[in-house]
C-alpha positions in Angstrom: 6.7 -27.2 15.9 7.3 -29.3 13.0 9.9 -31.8 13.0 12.1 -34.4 10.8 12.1 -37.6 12.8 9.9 -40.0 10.7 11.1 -39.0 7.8 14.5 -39.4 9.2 13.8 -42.7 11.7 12.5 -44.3 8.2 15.5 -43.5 6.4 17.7 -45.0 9.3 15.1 -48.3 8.5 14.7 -47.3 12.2 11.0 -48.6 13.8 9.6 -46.1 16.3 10.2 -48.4 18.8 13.8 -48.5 18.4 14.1 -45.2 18.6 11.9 -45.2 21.7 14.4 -47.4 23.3 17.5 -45.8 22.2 15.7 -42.4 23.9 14.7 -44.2 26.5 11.1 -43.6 26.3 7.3 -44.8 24.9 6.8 -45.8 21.4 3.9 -43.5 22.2 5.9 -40.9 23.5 7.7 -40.8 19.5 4.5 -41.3 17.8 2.9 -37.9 19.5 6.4 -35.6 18.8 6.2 -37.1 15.0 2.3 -36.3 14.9 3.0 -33.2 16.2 0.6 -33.7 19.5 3.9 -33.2 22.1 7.1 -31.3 21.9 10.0 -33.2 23.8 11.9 -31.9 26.4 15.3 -30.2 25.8 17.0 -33.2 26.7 14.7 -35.5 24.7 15.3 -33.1 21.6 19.0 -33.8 22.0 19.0 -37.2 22.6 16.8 -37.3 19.5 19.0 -35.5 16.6 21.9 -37.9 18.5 20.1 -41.0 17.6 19.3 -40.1 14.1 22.9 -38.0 13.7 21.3 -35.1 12.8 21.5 -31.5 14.9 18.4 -30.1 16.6 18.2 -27.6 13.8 18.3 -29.8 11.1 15.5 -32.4 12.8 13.0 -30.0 14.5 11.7 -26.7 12.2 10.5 -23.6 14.1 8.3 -21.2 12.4 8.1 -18.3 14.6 4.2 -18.2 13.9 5.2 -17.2 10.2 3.5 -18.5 7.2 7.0 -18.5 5.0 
């Protein structure tokens, strides 16, 4: 699932670390759901779009296996 959250973390001048913290996770944890190697949890998806005041839609971009 594609997502938003670098683009949006830089834009907040926001390291990933912060945002790590602020989620209460790993810095590494963040760098594998911007890479695209993990989706978060419900919760962590949440807490997420709260921290960079976006909704879940608007941060994280599902497909449905299309090619649109």
């Amino acid at each position: 699932m594609d997502n938003r959250i670098k683009e949006l973390r830089k834009f907040k001048k926001l390291s990933q670390e912060d945002l790590a913290k602020a989620c209460e996770v790993s810095r590494q944890t963040i760098n594998a759901i911007e890479n695209n190697k993990y989706d978060p949890s419900l919760t962590l998806a949440f807490q997420l779009a709260e921290n960079l005041e976006v909704s879940v839609n608007e941060l994280f971009l599902y497909q449905n296996g299309r090619n649109s």
